[in-house]
Backbone of each chain as ProteinMPNN parsed JSONL, in Angstrom:
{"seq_chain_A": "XXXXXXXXXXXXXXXXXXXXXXXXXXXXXXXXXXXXXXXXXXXXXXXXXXXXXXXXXXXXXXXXXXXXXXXXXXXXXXXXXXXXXXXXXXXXXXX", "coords_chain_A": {"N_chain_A": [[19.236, 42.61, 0.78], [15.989, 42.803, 0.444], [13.113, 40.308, 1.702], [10.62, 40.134, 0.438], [11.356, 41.018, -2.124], [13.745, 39.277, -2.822], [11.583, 37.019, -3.025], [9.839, 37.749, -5.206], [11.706, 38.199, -7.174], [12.279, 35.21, -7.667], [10.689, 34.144, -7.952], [9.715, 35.58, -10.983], [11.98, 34.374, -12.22], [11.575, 31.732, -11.946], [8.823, 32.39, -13.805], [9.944, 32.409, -16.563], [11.219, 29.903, -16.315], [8.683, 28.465, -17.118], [7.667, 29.405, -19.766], [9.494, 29.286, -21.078], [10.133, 26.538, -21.339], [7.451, 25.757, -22.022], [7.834, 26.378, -24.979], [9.768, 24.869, -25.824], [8.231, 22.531, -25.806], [6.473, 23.114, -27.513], [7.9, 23.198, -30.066], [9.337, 20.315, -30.095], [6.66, 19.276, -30.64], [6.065, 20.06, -33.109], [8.57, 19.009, -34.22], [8.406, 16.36, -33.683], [9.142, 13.284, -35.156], [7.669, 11.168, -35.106], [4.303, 9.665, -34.067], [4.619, 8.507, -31.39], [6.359, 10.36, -30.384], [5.384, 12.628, -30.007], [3.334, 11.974, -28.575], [4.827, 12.011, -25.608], [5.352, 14.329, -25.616], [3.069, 16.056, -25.055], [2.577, 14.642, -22.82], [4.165, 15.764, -21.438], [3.432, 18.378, -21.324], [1.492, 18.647, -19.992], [2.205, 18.676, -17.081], [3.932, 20.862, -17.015], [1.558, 22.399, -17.362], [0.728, 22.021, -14.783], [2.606, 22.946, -12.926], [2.689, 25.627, -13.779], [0.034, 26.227, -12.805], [0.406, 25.829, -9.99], [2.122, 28.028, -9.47], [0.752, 30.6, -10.162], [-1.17, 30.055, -8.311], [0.385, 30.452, -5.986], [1.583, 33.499, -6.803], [-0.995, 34.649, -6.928], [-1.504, 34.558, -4.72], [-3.933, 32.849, -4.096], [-5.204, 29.821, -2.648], [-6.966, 28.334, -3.77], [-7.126, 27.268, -6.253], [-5.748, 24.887, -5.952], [-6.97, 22.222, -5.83], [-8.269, 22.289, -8.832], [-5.372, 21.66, -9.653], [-5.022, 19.184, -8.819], [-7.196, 17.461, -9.71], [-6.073, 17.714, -12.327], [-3.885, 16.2, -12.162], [-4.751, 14.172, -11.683], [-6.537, 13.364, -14.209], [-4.578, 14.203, -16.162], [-3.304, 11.922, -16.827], [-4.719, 9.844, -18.14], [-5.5, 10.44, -20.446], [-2.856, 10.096, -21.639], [-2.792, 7.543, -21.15], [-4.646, 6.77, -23.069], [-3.929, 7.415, -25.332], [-1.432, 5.886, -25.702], [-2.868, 3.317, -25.388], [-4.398, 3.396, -28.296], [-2.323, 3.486, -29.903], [-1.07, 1.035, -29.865], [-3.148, -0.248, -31.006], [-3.499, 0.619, -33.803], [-1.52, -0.294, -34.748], [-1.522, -3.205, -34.596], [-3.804, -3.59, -36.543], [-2.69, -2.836, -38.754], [-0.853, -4.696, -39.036]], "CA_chain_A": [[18.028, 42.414, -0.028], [14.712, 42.346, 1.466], [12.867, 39.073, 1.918], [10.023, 39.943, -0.415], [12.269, 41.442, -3.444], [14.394, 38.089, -2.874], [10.656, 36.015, -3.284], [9.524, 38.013, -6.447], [12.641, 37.527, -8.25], [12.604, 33.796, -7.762], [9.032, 33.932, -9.161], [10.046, 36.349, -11.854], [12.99, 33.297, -12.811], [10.079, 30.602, -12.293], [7.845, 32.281, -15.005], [10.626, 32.248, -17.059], [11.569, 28.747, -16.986], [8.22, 27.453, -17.522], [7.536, 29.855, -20.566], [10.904, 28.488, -22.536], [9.828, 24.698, -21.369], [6.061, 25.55, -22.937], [7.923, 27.054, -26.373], [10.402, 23.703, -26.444], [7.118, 21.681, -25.85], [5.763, 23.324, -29.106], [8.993, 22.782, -30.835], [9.223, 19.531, -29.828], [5.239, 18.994, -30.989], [6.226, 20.262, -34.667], [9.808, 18.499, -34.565], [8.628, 14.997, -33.5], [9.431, 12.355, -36.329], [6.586, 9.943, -35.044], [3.709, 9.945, -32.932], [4.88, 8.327, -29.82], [7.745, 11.282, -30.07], [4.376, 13.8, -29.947], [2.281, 11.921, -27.069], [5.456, 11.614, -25.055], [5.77, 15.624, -25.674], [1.648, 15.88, -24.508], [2.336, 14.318, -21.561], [5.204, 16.477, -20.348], [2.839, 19.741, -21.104], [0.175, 18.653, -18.885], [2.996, 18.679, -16.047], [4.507, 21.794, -17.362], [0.876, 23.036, -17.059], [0.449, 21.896, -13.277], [3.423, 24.179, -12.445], [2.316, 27.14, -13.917], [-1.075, 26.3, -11.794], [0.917, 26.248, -8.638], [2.763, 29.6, -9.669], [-0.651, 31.313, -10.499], [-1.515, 29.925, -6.524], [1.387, 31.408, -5.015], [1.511, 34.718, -7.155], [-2.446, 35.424, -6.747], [-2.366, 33.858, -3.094], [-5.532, 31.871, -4.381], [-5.086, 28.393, -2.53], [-8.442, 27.185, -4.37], [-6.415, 26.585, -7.416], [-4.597, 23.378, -5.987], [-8.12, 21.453, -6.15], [-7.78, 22.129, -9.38], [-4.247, 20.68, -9.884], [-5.429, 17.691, -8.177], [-8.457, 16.753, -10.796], [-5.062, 17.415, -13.798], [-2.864, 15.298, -12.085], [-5.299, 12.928, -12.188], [-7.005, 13.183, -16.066], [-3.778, 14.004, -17.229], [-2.882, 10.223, -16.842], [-5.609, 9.343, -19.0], [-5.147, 10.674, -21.834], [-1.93, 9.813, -22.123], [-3.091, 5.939, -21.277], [-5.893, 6.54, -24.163], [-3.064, 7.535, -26.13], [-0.724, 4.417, -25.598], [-4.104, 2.199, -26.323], [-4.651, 3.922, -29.704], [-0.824, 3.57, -30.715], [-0.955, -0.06, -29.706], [-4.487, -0.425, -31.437], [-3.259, 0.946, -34.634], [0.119, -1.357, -35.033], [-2.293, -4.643, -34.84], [-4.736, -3.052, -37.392], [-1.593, -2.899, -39.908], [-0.326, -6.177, -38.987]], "C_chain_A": [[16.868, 41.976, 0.867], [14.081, 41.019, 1.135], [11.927, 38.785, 0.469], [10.692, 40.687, -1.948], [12.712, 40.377, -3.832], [13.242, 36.988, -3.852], [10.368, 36.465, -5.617], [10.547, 37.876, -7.536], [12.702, 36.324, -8.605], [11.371, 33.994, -8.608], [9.41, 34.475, -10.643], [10.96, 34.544, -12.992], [11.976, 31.863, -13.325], [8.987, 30.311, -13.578], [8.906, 32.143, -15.994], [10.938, 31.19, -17.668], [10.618, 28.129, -17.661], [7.425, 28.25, -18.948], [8.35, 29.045, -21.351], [10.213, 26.941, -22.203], [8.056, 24.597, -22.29], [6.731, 25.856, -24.725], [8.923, 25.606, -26.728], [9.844, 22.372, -26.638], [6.534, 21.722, -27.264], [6.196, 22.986, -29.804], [9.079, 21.36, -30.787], [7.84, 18.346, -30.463], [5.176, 18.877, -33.006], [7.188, 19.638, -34.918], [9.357, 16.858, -34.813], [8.248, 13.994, -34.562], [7.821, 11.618, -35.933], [5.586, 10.593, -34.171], [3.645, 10.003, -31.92], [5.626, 9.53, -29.377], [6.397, 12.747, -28.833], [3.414, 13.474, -28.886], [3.438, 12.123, -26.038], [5.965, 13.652, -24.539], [4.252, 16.259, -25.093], [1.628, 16.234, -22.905], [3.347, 15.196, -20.636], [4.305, 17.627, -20.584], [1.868, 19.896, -20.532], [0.959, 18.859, -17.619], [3.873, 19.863, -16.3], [2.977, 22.903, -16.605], [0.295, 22.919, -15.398], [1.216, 22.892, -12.601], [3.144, 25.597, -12.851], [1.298, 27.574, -13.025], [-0.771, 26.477, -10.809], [1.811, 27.647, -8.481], [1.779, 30.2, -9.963], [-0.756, 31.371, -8.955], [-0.695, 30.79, -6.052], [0.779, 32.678, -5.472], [-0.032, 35.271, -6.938], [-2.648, 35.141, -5.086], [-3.444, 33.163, -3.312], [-4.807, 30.454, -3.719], [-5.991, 27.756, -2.747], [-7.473, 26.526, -5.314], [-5.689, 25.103, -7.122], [-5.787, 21.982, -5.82], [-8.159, 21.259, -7.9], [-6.513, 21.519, -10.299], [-4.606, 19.219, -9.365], [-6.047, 16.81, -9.062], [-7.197, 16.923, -12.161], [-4.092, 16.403, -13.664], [-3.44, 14.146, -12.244], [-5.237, 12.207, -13.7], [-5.74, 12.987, -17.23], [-3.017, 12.191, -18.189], [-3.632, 9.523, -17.785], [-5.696, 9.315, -20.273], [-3.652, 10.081, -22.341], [-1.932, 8.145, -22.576], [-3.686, 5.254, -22.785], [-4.851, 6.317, -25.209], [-2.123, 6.52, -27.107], [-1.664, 3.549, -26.972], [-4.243, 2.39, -27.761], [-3.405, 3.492, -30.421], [-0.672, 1.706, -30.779], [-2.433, -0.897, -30.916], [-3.918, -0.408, -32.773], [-2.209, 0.092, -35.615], [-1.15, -2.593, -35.224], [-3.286, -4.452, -35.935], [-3.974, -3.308, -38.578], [-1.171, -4.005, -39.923], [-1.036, -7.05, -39.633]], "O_chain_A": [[16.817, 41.096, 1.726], [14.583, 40.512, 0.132], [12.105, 37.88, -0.345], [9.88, 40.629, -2.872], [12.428, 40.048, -4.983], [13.554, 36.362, -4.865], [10.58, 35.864, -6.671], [10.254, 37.483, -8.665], [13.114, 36.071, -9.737], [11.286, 33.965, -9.836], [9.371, 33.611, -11.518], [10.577, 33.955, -14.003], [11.75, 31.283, -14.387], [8.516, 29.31, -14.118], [8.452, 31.17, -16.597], [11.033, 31.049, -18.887], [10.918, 27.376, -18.588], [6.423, 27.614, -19.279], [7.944, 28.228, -22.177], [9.793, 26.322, -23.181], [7.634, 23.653, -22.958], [6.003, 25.505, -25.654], [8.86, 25.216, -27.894], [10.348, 21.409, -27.215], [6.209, 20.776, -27.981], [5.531, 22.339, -30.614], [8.758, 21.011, -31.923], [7.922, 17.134, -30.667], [4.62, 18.123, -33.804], [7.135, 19.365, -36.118], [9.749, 16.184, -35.766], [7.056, 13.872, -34.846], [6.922, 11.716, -36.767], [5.745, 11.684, -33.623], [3.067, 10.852, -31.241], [5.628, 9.823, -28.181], [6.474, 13.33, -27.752], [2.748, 14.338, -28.317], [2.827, 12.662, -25.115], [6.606, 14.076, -23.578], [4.526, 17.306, -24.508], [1.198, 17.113, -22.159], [3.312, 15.28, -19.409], [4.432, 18.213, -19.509], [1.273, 20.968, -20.418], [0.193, 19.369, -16.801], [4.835, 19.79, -15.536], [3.092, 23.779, -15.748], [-0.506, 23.734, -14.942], [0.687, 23.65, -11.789], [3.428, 26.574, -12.157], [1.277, 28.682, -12.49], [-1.452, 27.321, -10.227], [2.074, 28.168, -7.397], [2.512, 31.095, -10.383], [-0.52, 32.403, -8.327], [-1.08, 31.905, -5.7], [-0.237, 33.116, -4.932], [-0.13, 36.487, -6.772], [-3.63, 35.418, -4.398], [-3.956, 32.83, -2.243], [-3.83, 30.02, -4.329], [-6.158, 26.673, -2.185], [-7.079, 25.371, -5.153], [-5.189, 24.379, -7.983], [-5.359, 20.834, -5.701], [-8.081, 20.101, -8.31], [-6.654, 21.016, -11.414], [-4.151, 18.223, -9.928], [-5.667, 15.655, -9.256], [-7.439, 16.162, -13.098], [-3.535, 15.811, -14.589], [-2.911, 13.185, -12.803], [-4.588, 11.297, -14.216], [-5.626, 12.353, -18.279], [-2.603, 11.72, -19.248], [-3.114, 8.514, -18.263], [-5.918, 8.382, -21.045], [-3.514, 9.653, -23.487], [-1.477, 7.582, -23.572], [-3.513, 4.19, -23.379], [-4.806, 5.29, -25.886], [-2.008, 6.338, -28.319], [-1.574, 3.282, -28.171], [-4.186, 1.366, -28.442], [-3.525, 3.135, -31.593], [-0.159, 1.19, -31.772], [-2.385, -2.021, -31.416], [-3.737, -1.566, -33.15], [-2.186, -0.065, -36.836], [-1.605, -2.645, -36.367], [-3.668, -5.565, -36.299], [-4.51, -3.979, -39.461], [-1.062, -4.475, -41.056], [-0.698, -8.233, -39.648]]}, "seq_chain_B": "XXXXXXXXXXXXXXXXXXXXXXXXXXXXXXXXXXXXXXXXXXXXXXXXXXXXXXXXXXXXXXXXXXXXXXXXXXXXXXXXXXXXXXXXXXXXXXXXXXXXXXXX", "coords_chain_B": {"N_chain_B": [[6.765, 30.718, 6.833], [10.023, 31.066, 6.339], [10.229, 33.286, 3.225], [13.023, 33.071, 2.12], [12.747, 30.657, 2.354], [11.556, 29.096, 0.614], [11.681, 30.369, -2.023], [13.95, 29.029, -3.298], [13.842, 26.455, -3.314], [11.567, 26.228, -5.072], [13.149, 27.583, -7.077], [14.564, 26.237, -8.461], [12.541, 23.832, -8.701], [11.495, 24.308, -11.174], [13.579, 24.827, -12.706], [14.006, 21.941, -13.215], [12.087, 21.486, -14.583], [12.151, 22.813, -16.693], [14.175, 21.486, -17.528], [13.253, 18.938, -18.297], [11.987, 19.356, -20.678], [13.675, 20.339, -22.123], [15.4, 18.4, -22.511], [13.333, 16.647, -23.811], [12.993, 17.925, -25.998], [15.76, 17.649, -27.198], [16.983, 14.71, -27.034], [17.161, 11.804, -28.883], [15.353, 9.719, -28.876], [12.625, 7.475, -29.148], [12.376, 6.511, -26.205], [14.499, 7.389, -24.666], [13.616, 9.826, -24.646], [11.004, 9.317, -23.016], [12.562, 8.661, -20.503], [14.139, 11.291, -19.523], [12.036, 12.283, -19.334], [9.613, 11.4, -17.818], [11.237, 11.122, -15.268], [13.178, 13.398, -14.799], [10.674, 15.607, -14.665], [9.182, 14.571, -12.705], [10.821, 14.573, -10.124], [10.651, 17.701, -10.413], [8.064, 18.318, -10.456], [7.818, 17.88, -7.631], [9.144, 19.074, -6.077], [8.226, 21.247, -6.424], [5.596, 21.641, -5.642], [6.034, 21.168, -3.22], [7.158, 23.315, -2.561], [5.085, 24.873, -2.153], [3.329, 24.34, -0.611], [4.536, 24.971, 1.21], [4.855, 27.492, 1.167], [2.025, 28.419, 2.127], [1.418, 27.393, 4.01], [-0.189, 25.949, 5.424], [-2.975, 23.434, 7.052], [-4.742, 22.621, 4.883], [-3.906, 23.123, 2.762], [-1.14, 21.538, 2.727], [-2.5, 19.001, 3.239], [-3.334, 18.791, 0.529], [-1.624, 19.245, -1.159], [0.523, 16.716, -0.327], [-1.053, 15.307, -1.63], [-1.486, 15.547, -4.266], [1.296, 14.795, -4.531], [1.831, 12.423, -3.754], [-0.508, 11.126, -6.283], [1.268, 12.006, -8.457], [2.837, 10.231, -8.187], [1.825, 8.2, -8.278], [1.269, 7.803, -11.642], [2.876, 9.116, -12.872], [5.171, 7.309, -13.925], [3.098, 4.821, -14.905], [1.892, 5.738, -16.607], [4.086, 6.958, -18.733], [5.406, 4.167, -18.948], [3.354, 2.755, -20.535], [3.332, 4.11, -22.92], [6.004, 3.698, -23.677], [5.78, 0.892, -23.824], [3.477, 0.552, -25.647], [5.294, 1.982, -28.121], [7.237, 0.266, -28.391], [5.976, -1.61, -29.299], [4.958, -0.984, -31.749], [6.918, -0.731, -33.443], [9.026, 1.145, -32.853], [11.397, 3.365, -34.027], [15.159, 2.546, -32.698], [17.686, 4.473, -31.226], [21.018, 4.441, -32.884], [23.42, 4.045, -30.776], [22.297, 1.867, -29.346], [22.718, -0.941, -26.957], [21.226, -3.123, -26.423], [17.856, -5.831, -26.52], [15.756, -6.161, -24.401], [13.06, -7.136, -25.06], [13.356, -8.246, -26.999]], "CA_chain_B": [[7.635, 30.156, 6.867], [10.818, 32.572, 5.789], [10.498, 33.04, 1.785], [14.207, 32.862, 1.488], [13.596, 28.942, 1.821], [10.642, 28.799, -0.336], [12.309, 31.19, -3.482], [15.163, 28.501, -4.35], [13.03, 25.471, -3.84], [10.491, 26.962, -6.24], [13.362, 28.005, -9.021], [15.057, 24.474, -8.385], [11.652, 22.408, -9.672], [11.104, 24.893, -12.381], [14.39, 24.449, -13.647], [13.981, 20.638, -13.794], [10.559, 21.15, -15.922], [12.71, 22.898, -18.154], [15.24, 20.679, -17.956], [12.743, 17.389, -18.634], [11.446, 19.807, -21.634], [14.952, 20.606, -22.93], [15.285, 17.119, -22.941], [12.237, 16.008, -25.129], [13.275, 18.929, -27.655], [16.587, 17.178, -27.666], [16.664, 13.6, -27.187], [17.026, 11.494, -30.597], [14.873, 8.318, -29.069], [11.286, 7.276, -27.557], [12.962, 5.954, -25.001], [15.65, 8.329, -23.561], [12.488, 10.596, -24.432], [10.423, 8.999, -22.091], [13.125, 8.989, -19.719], [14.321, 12.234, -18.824], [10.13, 13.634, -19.157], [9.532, 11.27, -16.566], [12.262, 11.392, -13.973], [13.038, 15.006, -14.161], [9.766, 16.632, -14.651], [8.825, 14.593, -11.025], [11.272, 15.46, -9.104], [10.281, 19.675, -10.694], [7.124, 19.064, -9.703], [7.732, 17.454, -6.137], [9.858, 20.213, -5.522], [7.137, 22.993, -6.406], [4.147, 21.657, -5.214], [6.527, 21.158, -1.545], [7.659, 24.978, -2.515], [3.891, 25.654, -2.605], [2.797, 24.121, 0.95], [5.377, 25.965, 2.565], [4.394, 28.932, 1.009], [0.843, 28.682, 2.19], [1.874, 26.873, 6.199], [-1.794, 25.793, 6.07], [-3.203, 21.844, 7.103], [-5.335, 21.991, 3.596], [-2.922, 23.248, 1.081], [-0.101, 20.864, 2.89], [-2.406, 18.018, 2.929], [-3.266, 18.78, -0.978], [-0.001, 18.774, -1.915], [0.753, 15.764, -0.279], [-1.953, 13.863, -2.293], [-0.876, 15.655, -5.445], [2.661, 14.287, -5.119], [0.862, 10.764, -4.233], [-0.717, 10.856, -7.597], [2.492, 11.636, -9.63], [3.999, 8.456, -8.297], [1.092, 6.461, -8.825], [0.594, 7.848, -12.11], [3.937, 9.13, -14.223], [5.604, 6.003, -14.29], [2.505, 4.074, -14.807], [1.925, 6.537, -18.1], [5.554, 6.431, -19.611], [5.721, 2.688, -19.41], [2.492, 2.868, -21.477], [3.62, 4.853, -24.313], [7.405, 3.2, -24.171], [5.49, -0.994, -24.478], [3.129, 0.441, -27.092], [5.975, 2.503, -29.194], [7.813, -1.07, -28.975], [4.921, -2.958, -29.672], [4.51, -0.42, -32.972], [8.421, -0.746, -33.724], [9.97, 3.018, -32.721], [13.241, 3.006, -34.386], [16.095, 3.054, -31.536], [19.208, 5.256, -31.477], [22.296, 3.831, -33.235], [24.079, 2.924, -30.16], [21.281, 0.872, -28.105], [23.002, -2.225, -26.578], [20.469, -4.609, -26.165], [16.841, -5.329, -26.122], [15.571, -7.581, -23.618], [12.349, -7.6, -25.299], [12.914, -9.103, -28.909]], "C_chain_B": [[8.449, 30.973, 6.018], [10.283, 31.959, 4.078], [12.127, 33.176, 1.264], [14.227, 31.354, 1.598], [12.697, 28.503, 0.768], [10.827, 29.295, -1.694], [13.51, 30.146, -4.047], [14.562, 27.381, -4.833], [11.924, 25.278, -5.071], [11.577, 27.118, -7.664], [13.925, 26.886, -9.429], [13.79, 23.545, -9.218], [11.673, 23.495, -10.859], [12.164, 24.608, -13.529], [14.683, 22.633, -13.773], [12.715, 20.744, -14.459], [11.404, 21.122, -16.329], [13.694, 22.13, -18.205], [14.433, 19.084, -18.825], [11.996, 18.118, -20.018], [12.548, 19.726, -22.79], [15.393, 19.328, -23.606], [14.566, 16.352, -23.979], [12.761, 16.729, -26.266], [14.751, 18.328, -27.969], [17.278, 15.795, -27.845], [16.182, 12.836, -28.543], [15.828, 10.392, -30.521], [13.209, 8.664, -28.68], [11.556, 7.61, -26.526], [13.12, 6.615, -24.209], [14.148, 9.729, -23.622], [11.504, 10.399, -23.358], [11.401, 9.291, -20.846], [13.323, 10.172, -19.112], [12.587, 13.139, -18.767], [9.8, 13.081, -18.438], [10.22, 11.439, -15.411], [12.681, 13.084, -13.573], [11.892, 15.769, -13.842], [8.766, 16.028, -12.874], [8.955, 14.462, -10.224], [11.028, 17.35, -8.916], [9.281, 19.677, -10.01], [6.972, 18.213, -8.244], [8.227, 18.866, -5.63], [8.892, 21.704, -5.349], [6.273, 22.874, -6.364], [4.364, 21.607, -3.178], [7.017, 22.976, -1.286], [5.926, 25.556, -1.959], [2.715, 25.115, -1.116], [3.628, 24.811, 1.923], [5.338, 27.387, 2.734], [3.224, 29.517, 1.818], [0.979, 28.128, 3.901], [0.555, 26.638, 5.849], [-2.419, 23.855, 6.121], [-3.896, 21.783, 5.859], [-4.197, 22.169, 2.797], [-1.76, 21.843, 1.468], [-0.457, 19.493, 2.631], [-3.078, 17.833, 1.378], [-2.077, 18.676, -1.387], [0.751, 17.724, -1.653], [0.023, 14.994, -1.488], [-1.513, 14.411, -4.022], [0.213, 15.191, -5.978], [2.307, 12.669, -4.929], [0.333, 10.569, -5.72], [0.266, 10.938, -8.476], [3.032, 10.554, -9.196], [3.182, 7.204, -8.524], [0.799, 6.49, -10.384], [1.846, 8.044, -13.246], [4.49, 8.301, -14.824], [4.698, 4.889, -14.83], [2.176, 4.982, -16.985], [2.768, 6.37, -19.097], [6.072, 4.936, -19.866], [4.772, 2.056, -20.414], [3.148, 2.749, -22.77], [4.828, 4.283, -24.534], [6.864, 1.822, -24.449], [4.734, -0.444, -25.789], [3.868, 1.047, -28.176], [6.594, 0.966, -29.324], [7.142, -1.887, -29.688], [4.724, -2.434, -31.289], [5.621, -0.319, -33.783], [8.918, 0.474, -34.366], [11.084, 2.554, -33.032], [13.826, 3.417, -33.128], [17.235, 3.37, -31.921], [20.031, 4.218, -31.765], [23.007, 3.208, -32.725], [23.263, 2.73, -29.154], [22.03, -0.115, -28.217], [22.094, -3.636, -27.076], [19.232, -4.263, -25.803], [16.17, -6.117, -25.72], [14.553, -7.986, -24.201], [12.018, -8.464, -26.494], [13.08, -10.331, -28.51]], "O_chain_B": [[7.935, 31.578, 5.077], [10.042, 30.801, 3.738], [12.374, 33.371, 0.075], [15.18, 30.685, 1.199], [13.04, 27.57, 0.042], [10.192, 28.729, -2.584], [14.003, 30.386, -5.149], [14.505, 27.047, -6.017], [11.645, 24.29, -5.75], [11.246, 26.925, -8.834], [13.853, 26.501, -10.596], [14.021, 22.754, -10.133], [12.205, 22.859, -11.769], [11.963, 24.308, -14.706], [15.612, 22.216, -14.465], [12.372, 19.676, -14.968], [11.958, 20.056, -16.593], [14.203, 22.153, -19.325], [14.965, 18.388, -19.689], [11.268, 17.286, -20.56], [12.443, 19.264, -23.926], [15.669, 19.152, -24.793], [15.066, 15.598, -24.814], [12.948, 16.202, -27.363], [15.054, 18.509, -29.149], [18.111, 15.687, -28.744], [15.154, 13.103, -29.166], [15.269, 10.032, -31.557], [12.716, 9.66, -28.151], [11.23, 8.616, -25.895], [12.433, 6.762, -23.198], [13.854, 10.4, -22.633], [11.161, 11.418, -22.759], [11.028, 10.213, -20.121], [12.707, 10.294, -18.053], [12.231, 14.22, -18.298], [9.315, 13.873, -17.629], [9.622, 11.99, -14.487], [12.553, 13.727, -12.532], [11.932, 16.548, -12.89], [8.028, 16.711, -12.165], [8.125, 14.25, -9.34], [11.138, 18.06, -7.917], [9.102, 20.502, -9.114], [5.825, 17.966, -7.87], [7.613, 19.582, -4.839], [8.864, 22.677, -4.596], [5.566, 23.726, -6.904], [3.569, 21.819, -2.262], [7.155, 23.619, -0.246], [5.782, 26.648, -1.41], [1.595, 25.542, -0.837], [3.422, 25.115, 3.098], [5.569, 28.168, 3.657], [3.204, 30.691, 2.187], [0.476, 28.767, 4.824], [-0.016, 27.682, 6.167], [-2.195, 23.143, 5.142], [-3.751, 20.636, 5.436], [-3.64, 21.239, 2.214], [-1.51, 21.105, 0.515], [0.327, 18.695, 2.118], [-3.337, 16.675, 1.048], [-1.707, 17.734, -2.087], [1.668, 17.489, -2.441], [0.6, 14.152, -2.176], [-1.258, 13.56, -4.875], [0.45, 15.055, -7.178], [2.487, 11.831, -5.814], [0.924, 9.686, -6.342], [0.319, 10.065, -9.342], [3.764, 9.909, -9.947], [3.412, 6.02, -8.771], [0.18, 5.51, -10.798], [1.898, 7.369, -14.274], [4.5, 8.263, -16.054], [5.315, 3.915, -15.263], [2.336, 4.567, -18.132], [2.487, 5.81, -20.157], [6.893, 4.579, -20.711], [5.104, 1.072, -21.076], [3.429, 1.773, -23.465], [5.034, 4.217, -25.746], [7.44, 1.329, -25.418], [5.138, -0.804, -26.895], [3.378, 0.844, -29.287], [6.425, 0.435, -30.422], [7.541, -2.707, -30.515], [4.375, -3.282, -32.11], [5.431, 0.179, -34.892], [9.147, 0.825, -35.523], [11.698, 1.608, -32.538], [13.354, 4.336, -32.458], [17.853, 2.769, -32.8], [19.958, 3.164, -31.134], [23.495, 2.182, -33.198], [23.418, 3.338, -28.096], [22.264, -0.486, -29.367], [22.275, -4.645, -27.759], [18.935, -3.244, -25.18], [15.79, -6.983, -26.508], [14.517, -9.217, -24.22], [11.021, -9.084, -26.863], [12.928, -11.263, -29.3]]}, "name": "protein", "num_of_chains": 2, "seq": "XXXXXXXXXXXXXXXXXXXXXXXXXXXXXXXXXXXXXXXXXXXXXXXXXXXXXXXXXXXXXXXXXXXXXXXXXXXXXXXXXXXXXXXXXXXXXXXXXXXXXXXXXXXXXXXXXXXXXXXXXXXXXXXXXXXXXXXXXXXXXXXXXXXXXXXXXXXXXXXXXXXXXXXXXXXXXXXXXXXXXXXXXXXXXXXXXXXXXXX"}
């Protein structure tokens, strides 16, 4: 097997996994009993979506795109923080 | 750098997303929810952002992907411990057989 047949298959397997992990994200989004279940399901599809960004890089050869990943790995953190705050915010409101 | 070492490393993190995905869709708690979406999904993406400097051999992409895997460690764990004090703090029911809970 040649070197680049070998590469494109792995990629081929790659898009693969992170297709089914975006459709058990959704599932997961409509399944989850509570809210925390549904930020906790958020935060894994912002890191689902970083890997697809670095498989876009490879497969287009674009190495701009990882500037990009850089500014999600960041923000993504944020939201999720905001998230927390709000869930924590909300409980003392009821109390 | 050959792509026969960069094609396993690459299907290796992908299959821990989906594994830290498979996990959330099946996981009964917060908790163990939090758990495996942090720990697997960053070792997936250490693995395929190190698949993705070796791909490219170049001093920017290698030292971007260093600082990208710097931010998941300053940043996943710092996230999931978030969302696991304020689900406690909002009282997330816990699975049937939880031991013990240091915080009550």
């Amino acid at each position: 097997m040649s070197e680049a047949l070998f590469f494109e298959i792995c990629l081929k397997i790659f898009m693969g996994f992170m297709s089914a992990s975006i459709i058990l994200i959704f599932l997961s989004l409509i399944k989850g009993p509570n809210l925390e279940d549904r930020v906790v399901a958020i935060d894994l599809f912002s890191s689902v979506v970083l890997s697809s960004i670095a498989l876009y890089a490879i497969y287009g050869n674009h190495p701009h795109y990882l500037s990009a990943a850089m500014v999600l790995a960041l923000f993504a953190f944020l939201g999720t923080g905001i998230f927390a705050r709000f869930i924590e915010k909300e409980n003392e409101v009821k109390s | 750098m050959s792509l026969f070492l960069v094609g396993p490393v690459l299907v290796l993190g992908g299959l821990l997303v989906f594994l830290a995905a498979l996990g959330v869709y099946r996981m009964p708690d917060v908790y163990t929810k939090c758990h495996t979406s942090s720990k697997a999904s960053t070792l997936g993406k250490i693995l395929v952002f190190s698949a993705l400097g070796m791909y490219f051999f170049s001093w920017d992409t290698a030292i971007k992907s260093v600082l990208i895997v710097i931010f998941f460690f300053f940043t996943v764990p710092v996230g999931t411990h978030l969302i696991a004090r304020a689900s406690h703090k909002a009282g997330a029911t816990k699975y049937k057989t939880t031991l013990f809970d240091d915080m009550e």
